[in-house]
C-alpha positions in Angstrom: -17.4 -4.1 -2.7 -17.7 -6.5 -5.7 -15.0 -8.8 -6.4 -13.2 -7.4 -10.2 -11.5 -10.4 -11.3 -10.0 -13.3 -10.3 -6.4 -13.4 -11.0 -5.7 -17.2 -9.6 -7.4 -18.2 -12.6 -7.2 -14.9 -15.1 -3.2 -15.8 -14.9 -2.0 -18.8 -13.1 1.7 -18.5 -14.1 1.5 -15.0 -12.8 -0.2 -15.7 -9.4 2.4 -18.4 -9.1 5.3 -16.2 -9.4 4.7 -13.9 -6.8 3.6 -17.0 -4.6 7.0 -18.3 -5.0 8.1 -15.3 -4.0 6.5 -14.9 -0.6 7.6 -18.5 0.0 11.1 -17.6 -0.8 10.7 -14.6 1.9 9.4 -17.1 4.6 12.5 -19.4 3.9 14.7 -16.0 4.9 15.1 -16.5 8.9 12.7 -13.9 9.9 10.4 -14.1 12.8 7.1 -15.2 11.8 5.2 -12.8 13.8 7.7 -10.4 12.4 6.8 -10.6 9.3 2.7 -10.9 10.3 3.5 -7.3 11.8 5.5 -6.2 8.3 2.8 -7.7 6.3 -0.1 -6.2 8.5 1.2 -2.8 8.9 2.1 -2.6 5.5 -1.7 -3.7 4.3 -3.2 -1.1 6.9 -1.3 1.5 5.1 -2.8 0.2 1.5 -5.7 -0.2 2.5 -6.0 -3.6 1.7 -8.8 -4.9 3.5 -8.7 -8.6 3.0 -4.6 -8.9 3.6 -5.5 -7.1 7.5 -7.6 -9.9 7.5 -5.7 -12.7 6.5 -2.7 -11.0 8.4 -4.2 -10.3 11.7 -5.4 -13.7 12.3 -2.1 -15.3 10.9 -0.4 -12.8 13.5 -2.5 -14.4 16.0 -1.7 -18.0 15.4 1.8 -16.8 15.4 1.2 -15.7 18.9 0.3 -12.0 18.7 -1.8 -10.5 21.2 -5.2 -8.2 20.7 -3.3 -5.3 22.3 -0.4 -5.2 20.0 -2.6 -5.7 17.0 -4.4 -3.1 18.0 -2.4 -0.5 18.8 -0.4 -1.6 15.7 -1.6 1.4 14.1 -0.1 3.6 16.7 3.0 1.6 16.6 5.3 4.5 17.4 3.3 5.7 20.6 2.8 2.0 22.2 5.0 0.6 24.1 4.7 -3.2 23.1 7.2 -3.3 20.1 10.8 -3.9 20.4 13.8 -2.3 18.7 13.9 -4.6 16.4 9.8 -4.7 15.9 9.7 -0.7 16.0 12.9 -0.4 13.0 11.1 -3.1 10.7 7.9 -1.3 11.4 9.7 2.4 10.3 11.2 0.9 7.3 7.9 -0.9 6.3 6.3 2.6 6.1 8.9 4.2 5.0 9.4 2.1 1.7 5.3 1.1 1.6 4.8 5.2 1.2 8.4 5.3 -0.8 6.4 8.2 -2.9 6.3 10.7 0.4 9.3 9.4 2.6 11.9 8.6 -0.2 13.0 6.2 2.7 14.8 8.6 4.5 18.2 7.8 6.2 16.7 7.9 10.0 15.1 5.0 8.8 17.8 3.3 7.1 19.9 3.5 10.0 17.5 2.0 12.6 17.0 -1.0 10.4 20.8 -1.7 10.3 21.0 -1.6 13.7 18.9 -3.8 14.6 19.7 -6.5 11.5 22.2 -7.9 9.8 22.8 -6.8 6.3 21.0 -10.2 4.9 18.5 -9.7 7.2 18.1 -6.4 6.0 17.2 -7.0 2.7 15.3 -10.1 4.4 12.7 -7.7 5.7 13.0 -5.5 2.4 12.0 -8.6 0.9 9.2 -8.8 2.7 7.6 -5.3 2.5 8.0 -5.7 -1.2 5.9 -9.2 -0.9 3.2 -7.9 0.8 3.2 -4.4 -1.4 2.9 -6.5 -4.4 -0.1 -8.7 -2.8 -2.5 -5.5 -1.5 -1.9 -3.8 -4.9 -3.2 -7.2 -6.7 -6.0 -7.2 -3.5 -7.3 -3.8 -4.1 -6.4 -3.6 -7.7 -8.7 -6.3 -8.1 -11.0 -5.9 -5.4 -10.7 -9.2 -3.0 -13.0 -9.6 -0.3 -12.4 -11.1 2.7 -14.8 -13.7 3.9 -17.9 -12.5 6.1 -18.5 -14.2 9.1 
């Protein structure tokens, strides 16, 4: 895959925008390995091959094991995620695919039971974060670092 452009430089202003942004959503109280699983999942989903990158070793450093970033795709069958964990998980796919699921009220309900309103749209904050970074990462083709 051949990198299309690179938007750091193509438009700074823009690039720092939505870099403001994610550092707003870090500044929000979440977990940080809450928000590596958000921003993981949500990347596996788009198919965003450098954010699972960047993602699944920041989950590590924020102390993540192999096994849960493994089975991360599986999420709903494992039993490593919390109720907390498994309702910021649903709601990540749910608004990530918002085309198919139309983020049903199943959903909805799990995620307020297991946050507070602000933290709520804390982790809806999130999702959208990450959404916007895999659609600039595919849209524009960035590659992850080989080994």
């Amino acid at each position: 895959m051949e990198p299309r452009l690179d938007y750091h430089k193509a438009n700074p202003e823009a690039y720092k925008a939505l870099l403001n942004f994610e550092i707003a959503v870090n500044k929000l109280g979440l977990e940080e390995s809450l928000l590596e699983l958000i921003r993981l999942r949500a990347s596996q989903i788009n198919g965003c091959a450098y954010c699972v990158d960047l993602h699944a070793a920041d989950a590590r450093k924020a102390g993540e094991t192999e096994r849960r970033l493994y089975s991360l795709l599986v999420w709903r069958e494992a039993p490593f995620y919390t109720p907390r964990e498994r309702a910021a998980l649903a709601w990540t796919e749910a608004l990530t695919d918002l085309s198919h699921t139309h983020a049903p009220d199943a959903d909805y309900k799990a995620l307020l039971a297991e946050f507070s309103p602000a933290e709520s749209v804390a982790v809806t904050m999130a999702i959208n974060a990450i959404n916007s970074w895999n659609r600039i990462g595919v849209g524009y083709r960035k590659v992850a670092a080989a080994d």
